[in-house]
C-alpha positions in Angstrom: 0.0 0.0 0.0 1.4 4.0 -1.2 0.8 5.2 2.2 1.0 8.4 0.1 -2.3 7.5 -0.7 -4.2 6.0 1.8 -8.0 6.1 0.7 -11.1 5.2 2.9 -11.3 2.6 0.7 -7.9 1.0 2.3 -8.9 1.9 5.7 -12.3 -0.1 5.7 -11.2 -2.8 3.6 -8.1 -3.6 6.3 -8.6 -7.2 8.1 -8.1 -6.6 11.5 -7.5 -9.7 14.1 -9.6 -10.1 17.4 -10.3 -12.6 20.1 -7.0 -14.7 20.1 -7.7 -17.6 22.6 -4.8 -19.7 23.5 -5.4 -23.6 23.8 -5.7 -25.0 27.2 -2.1 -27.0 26.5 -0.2 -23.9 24.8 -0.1 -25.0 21.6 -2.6 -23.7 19.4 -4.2 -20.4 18.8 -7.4 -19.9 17.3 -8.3 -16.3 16.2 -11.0 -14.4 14.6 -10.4 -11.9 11.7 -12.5 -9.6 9.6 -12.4 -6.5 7.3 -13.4 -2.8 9.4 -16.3 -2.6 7.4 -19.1 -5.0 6.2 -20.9 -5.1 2.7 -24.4 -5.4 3.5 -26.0 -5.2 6.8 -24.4 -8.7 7.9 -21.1 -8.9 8.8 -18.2 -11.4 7.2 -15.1 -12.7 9.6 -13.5 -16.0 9.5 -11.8 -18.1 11.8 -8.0 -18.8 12.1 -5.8 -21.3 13.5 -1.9 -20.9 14.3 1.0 -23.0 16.4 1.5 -21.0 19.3 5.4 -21.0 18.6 5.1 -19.1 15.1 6.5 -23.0 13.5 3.8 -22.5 11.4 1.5 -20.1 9.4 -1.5 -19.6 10.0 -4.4 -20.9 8.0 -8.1 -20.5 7.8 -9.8 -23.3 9.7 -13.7 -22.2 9.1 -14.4 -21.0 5.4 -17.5 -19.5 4.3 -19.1 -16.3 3.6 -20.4 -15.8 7.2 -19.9 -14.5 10.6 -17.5 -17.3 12.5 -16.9 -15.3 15.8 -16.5 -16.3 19.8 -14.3 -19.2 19.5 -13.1 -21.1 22.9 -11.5 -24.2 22.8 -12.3 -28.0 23.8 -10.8 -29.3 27.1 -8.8 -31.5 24.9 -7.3 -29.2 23.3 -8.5 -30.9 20.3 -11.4 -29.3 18.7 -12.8 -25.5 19.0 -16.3 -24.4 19.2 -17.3 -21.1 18.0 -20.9 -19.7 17.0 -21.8 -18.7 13.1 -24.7 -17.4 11.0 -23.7 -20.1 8.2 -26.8 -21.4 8.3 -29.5 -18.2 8.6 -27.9 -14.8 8.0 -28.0 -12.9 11.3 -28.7 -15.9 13.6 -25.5 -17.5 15.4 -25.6 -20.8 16.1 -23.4 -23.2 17.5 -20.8 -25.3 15.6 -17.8 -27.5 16.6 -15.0 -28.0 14.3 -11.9 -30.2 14.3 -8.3 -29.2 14.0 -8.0 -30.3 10.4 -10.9 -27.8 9.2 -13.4 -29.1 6.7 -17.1 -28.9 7.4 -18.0 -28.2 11.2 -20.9 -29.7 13.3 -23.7 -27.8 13.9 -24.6 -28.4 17.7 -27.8 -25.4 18.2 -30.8 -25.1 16.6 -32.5 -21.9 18.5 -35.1 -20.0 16.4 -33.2 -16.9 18.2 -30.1 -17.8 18.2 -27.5 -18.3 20.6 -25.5 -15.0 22.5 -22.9 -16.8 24.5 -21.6 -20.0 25.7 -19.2 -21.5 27.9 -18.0 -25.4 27.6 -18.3 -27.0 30.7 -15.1 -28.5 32.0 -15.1 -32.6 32.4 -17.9 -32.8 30.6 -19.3 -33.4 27.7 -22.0 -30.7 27.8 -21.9 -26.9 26.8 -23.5 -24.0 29.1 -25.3 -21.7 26.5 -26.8 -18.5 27.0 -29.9 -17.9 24.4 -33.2 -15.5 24.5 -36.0 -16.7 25.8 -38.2 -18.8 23.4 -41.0 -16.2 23.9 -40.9 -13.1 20.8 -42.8 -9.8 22.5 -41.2 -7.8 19.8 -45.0 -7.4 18.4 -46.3 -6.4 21.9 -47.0 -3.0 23.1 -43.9 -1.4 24.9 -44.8 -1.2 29.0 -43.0 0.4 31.3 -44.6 -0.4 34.9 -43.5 2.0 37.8 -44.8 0.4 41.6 -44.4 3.3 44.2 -41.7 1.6 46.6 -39.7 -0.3 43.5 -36.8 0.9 41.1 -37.9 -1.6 38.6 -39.3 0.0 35.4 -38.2 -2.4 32.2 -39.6 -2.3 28.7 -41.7 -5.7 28.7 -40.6 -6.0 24.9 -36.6 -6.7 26.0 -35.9 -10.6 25.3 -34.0 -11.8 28.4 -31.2 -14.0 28.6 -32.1 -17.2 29.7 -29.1 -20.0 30.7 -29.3 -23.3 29.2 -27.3 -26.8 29.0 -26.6 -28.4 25.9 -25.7 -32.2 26.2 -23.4 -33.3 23.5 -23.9 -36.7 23.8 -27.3 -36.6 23.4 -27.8 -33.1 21.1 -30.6 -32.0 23.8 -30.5 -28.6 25.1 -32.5 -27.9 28.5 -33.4 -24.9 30.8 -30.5 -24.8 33.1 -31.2 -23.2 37.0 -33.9 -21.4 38.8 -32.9 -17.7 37.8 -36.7 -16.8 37.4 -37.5 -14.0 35.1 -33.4 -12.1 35.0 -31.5 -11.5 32.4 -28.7 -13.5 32.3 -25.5 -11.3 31.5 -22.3 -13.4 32.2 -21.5 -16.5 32.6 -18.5 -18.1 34.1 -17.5 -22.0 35.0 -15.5 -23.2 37.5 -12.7 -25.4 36.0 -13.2 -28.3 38.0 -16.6 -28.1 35.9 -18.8 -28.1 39.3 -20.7 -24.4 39.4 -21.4 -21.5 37.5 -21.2 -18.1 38.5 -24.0 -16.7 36.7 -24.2 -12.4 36.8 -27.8 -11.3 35.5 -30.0 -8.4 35.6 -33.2 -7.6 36.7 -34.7 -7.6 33.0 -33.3 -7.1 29.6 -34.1 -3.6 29.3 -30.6 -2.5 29.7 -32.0 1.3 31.2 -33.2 -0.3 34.1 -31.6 -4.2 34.2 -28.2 -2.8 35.0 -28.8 -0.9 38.2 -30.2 -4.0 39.8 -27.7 -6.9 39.3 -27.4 -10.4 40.8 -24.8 -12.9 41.4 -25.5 -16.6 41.2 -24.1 -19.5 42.0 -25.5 -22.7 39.9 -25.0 -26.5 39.5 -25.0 -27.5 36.4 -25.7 -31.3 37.0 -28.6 -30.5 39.0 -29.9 -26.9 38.5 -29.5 -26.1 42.2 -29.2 -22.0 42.0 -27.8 -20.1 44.8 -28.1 -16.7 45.3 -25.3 -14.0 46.4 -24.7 -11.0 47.8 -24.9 -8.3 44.6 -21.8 -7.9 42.6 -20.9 -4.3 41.6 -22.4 -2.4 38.7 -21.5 -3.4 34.9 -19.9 -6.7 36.1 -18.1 -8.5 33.8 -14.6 -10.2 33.4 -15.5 -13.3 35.6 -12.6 -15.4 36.8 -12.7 -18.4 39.6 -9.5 -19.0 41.1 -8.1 -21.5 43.8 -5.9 -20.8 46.9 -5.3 -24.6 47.9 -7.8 -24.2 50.5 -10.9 -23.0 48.2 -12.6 -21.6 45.4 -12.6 -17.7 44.7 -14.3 -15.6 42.4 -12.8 -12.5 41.0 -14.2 -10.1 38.8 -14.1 -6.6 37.1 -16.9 -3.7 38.1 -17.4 -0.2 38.8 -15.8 1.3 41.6 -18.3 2.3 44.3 -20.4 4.3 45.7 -20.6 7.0 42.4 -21.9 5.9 38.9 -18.9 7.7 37.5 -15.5 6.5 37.8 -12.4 3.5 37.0 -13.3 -0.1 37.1 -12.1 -2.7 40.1 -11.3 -5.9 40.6 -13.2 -7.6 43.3 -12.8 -10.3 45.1 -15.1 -12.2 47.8 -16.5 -8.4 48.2 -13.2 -6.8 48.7 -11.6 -4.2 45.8 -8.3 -5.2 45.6 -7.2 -2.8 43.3 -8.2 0.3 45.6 -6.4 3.2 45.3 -4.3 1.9 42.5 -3.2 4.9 40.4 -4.0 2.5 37.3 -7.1 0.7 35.9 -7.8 -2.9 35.6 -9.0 -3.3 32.0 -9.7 -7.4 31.8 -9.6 -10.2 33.7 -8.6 -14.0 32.4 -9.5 -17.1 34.3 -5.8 -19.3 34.7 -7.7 -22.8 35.2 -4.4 -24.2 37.1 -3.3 -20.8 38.9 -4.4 -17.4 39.7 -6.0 -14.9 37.3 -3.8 -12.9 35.0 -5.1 -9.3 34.0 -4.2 -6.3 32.1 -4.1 -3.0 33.5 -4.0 0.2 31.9 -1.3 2.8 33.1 -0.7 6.0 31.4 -0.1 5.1 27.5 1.0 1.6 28.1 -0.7 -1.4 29.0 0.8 -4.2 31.4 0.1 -7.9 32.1 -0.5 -8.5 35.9 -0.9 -11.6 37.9 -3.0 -12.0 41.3 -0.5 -12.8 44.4 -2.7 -15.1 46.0 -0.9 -14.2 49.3 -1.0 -10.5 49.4 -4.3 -10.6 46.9 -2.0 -8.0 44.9 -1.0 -7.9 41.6 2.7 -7.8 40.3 3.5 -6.4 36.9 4.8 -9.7 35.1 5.2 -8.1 31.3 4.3 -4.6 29.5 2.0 -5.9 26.2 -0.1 -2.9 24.2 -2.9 -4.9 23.7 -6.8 -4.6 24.9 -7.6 -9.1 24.6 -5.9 -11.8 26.8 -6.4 -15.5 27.3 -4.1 -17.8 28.9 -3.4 -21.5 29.0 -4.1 -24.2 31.5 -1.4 -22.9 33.7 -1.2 -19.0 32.5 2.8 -19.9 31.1 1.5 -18.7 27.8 -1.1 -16.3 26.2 -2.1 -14.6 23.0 -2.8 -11.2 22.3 -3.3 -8.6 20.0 -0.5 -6.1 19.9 0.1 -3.0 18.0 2.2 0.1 18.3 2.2 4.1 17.0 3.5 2.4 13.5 2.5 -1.4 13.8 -1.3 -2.5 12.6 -2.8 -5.2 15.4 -1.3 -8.7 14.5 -1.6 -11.7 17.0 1.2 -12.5 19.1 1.4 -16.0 21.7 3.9 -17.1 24.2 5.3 -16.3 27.4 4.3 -12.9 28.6 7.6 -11.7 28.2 8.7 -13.2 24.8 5.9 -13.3 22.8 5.8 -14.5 18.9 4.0 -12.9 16.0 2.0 -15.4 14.4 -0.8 -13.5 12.2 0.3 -11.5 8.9 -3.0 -9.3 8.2 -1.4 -5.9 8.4 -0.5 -3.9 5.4 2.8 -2.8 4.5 3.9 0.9 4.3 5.5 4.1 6.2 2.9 5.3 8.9 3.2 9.2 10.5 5.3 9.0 13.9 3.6 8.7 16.7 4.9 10.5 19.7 3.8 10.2 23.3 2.9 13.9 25.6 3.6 14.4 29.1 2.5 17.4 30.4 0.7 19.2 33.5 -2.9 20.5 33.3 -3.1 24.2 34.6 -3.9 22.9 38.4 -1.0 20.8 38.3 -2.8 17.5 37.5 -0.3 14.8 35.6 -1.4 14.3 32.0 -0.8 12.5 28.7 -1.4 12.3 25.3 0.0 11.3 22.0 1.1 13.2 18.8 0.6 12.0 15.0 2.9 13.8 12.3 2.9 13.5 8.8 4.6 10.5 7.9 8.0 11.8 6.9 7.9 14.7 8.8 9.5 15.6 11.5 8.6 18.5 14.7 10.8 20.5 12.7 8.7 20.8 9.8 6.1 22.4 11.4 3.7 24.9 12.3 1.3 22.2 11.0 -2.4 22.4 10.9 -3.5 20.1 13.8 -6.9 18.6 14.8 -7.3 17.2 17.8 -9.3 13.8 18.0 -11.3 13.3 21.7 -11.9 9.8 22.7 -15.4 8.0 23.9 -16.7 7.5 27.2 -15.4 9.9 28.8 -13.9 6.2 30.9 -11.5 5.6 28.0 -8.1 6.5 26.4 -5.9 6.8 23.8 -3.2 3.9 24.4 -0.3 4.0 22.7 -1.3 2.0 20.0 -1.8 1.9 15.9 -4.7 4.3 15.7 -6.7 3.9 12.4 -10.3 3.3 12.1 -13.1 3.7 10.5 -14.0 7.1 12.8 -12.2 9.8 12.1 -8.9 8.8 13.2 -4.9 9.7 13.7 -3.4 8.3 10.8 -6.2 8.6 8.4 -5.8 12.5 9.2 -1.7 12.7 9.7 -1.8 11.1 5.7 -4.1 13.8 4.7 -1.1 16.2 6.3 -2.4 17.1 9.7 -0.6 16.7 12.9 -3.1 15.0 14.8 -3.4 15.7 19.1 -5.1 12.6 20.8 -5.3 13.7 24.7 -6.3 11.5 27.9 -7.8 14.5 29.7 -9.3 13.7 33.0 -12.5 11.3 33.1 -10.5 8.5 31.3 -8.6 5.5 32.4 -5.3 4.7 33.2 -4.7 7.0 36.5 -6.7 5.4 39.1 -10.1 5.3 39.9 -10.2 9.4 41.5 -8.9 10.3 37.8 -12.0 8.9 36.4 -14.1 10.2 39.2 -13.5 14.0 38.5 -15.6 14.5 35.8 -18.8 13.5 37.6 -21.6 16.4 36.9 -18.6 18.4 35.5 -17.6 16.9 31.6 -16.4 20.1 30.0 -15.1 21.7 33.1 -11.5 20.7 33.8 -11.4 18.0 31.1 -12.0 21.0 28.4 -8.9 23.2 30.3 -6.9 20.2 30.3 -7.2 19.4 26.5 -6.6 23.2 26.0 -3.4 23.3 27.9 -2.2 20.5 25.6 -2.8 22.4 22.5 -1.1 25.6 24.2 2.2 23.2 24.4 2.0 22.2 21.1 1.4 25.7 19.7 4.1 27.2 22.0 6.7 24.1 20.7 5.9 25.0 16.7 4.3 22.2 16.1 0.6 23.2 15.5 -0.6 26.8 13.7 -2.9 28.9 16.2 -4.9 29.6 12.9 -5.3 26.3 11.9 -7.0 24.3 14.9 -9.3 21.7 14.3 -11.5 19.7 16.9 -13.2 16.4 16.5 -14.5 12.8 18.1 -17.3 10.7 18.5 -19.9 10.2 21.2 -18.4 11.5 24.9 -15.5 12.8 21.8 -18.5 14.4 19.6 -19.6 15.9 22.9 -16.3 17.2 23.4 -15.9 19.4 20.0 -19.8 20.3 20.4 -18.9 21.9 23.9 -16.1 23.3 23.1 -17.1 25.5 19.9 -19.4 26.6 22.6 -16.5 28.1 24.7 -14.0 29.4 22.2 -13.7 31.0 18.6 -10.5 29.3 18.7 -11.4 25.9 16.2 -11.6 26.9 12.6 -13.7 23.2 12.0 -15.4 20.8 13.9 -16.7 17.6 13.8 -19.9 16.4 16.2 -20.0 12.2 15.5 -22.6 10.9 17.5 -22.2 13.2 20.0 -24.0 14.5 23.3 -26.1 18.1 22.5 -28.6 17.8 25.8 -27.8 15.8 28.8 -31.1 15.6 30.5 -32.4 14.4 27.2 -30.0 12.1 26.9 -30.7 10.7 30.3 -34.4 10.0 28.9 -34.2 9.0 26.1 -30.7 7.1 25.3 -29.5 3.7 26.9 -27.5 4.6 29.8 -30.1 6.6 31.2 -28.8 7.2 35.3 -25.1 7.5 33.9 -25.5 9.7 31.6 -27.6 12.0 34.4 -24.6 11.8 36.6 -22.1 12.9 34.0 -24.0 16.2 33.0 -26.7 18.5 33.2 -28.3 21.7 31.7 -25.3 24.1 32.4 -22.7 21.6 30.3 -25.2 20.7 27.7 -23.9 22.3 24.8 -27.8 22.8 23.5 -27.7 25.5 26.4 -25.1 27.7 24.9 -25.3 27.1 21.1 -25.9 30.6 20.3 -22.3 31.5 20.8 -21.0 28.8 18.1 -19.5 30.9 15.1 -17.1 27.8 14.2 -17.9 25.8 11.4 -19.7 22.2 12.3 -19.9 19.0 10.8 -22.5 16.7 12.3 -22.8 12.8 11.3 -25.3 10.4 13.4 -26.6 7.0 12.8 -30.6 7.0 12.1 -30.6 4.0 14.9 -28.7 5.0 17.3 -29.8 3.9 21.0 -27.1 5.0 22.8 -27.3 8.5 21.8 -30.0 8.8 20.0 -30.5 10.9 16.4 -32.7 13.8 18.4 -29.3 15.0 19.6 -27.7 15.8 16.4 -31.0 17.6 15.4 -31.0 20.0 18.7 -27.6 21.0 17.3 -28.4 21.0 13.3 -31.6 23.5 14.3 -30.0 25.9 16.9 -26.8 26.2 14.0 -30.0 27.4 11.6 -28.5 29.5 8.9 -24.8 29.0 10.7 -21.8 27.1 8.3 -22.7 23.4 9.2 -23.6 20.2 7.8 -25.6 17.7 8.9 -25.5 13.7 7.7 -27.4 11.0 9.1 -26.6 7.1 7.8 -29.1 4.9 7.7 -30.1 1.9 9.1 -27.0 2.6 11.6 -26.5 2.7 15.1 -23.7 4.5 17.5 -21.0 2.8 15.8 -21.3 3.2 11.8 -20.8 -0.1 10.6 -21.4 -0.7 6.8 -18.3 -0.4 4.5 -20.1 2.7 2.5 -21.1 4.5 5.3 -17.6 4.2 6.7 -16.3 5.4 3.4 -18.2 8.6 3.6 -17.6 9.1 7.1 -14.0 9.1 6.3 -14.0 10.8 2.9 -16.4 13.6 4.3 -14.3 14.8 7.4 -10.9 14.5 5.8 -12.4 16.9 2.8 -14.2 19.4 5.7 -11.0 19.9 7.4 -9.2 20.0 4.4 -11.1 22.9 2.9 -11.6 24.9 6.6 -7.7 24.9 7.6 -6.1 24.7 4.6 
């Protein structure tokens, strides 16, 4: 690939790796690959298989034009199971397929489908996770509200409901007494004796997640035991054993706020608390103690639970977000990139890991640089910087737009940062220099870091993204007349706000971003969150009549995180202002299908191109 010319069409059509899972003996990795964008409304990824020792390339194992995702591996070793839509477009079901390839067995037949499974250890039996036979997406929506409950679900939602299929006999049957929860996450022990089972009052995902259960189930009898409840948005389940007894660890919010880093808990006890990083995953070790990867600063590291101290020590630094591990946690696989790599799959001990997939592109990326600086009340910060490629600081003043991430509980790591959003190197080809700053509200600092934007996004986080661009004014690198502002969702809330607050952008671009908290609150998917991030006075509906910058404005038509009402308060308070407004069809938050992603690309590199040339 002419990096020279990097087109959208390059960017979308890239095949990207995902989901590397070790085998439980360390010496097979199966991984799932698949192009950024999709054709039609169905997406297309295939399944891989590689020695875990690079001896080997890799080679396809499931082919077919269909989406092979979620593969986990036999006890054996010997075989890998993984759900597809082979058989109906848009339905996974479950298959099984052998280490030589060919034809896999079908092992599901659910009209709905299946979401999730788990094979059970020692057994020949699966624990799957499917909707509940029952269809209400005819019926009328109802939201009931008792005086003295919290409970107010859309009775349309299709819960969850855990199930056991018996591969001996090919018979699946309701698995536990779980009632009428959703069933979220499921985890099994690896002597293949219980399930921890994390659910949710109902599927409506508004309400479901505020009221969450733990459960402890036998899966030869069905016996369901309930426990004390497990932190909000549990997930990252992982049983572990001291020699004495069984333990169950796993990821959650950090109490008592709705706002803030994620925590590992353990038995009820946050073991990570006052870490100055954040714990990012957690993998189940079935013969030892979890392993998990934290995220500090720009870099990531790989961590493993002392059982003694119930600590974790730092055992290797790996940029990746995905781990699994073997039988006894010696080896795992990971997708790695860095500031010039594209994500490949590496496997192996934590500290000498081996490349084994070859799906990146060739070429000569813009150098990516890592920022250290100090926000204007002293606060520790960081951030990365994308140049041209073959340019240098020296070369500047450069035109620079500064990319916000998501969430605001996110960051940019330093990793190979090109996507189908509006992204570093997409833009640092086009000739910017490109500003990507972890302002406070993200991870990677501890949970009091991601705490401080409660009720406050645009307050300090907006000072702290300014002072960055100050630095990089002051150093030569960016032009004070060229300054561009961008992201999507918390991001696209970021560049909304801030064209509210300064004259000082030239462009903007609003993806999917936040125009109205308290609407927001009502109408999108993360209702109570979204209330305790902001409110009227950092709603950037509430001061649009100071905008003067230019604004480009995309939105999916379907989005249900933040829905399309937001991006039209902004398109009708801009009225006759320099703005354009583009809504994708049939799309939710993330734009998904290859043309949309085309345009999305196309479109902002050409509006920043024409307003800070």
């Amino acid at each position: 690939m002419d990096l020279g010319e990097l087109t959208a069409e390059h960017v979308v059509d890239r095949v990207v790796p995902r989901d590397p899972r070790i085998s439980p003996d360390g010496r097979w990795v199966v991984y799932v690959t698949a192009p950024v964008g999709r054709v039609d409304r169905f997406p297309v990824s295939g399944l891989w298989l590689a020695p875990a020792d690079g001896s080997a390339v890799a080679r396809e194992l499931s082919v077919g034009v269909a989406e092979n995702h979620a593969p986990r591996w036999a006890a054996d070793s010997g075989s890998v199971f993984f759900l597809s839509d082979r058989a109906e477009r848009g339905t996974a079901q479950l298959y099984r397929i052998g280490l030589a390839g060919g034809a896999p067995e079908r092992l599901t037949e659910q009209a709905a489908g299946i979401s999730s499974y788990v094979p059970l250890p020692g057994s020949e039996a699966v624990v799957v996770v499917a909707p509940d036979p029952a269809d209400r997406a005819g019926d009328p929506l109802v939201r009931s509200v008792r005086p003295g409950s919290s409970r107010v679900c859309d009775t349309r939602a299709r819960p969850d409901r855990l199930w056991l299929l018996d591969l001996g006999t090919a018979t699946l049957r309701p698995l536990g007494d779980l009632g009428d929860r959703h069933v979220d996450v499921v985890a099994a022990r690896p002597d293949g004796k219980a399930l921890a089972v994390f659910t949710w009052s109902c599927a409506d995902h508004a309400t479901g997640v505020f009221e969450p259960g733990l459960h402890l189930v036998d899966p030869a009898t069905g016996e369901t035991r309930d426990l004390a409840a497990p932190a909000l948005e549990a997930s990252s389940p992982a049983w572990w054993h001291d020699g004495t007894e069984w333990h169950l660890a796993y990821l959650g919010l950090t109490p008592p706020g709705l706002i803030g880093g994620t925590a590992v808990f353990d038995d009820g006890e946050n073991l990570t608390t006052g870490l100055s990083v954040c714990p990012l995953e957690l993998t189940q070790v079935d013969d030892g103690p979890p392993l998990a990867l934290f995220a500090e600063g720009l870099d990531t590291t790989v961590r493993r639970l002392d059982p003694a101290t119930r600590t974790f020590t730092e055992i290797a630094q790996v940029q990746s977000k995905e781990l699994t591990a073997s039988r006894g946690g010696r080896a795992v696989a990971v997708v790695v990139s860095a500031g010039t790599e594209p994500e490949a799959v590496y496997a192996g001990p934590p500290q000498d890991l081996v490349r084994l997939s070859e799906t990146a592109p060739d070429g000569s990326w813009g150098t990516q640089r890592r920022l250290h600086y100090r926000a204007a009340d002293g606060l520790d910060l960081d951030g990365l910087l994308i140049l041209p490629p073959g340019k240098t600081a020296s070369d500047g003043p450069f035109p620079l737009i500064t990319l916000v991430h998501g969430g605001p509980r996110d960051r940019y790591a330093d990793r190979f940062h090109l996507g189908w959003y509006p992204s570093g190197q997409w833009f640092a080809a086009a000739g910017f220099a490109v500003f990507l700053p972890n302002g406070r509200g993200g991870l990677g600092h501890g949970h009091a870091f991601a705490a401080s934007v409660a009720g406050d996004v645009g307050g300090a986080e907006f000072t702290d993204v300014l002072t960055g661009i100050d630095l990089l004014v002051k150093d030569g690198i960016a032009d004070e007349k060229r300054l561009g502002i961008g992201g999507w969702s918390h991001g696209g809330f970021f560049a909304a706000w801030a064209v509210t607050q300064t004259d000082r952008f030239a462009a903007a671009l609003v993806g999917a971003g936040v125009i109205d908290w308290p609407l927001l609150a009502a109408t999108g998917e993360h209702s109570r969150f979204e209330a305790a991030l902001g409110g009227v006075k950092n709603s950037p509906i509430t001061h649009a009549g100071r905008i003067r910058t230019p604004v480009l404005i995309m939105h999916g038509e379907d989005d249900t995180n933040v829905p399309l009402s937001q991006a039209e308060l902004l398109h009708c308070a801009l009225g006759e202002k320099h703005h354009e407004f583009v809504v994708y069809p049939r799309e939710n938050h993330s734009i998904r299908e290859r043309g949309h992603q085309i345009d999305v690309l196309d479109r902002s590199r050409a509006w920043f191109l024409d307003l800070l040339a």
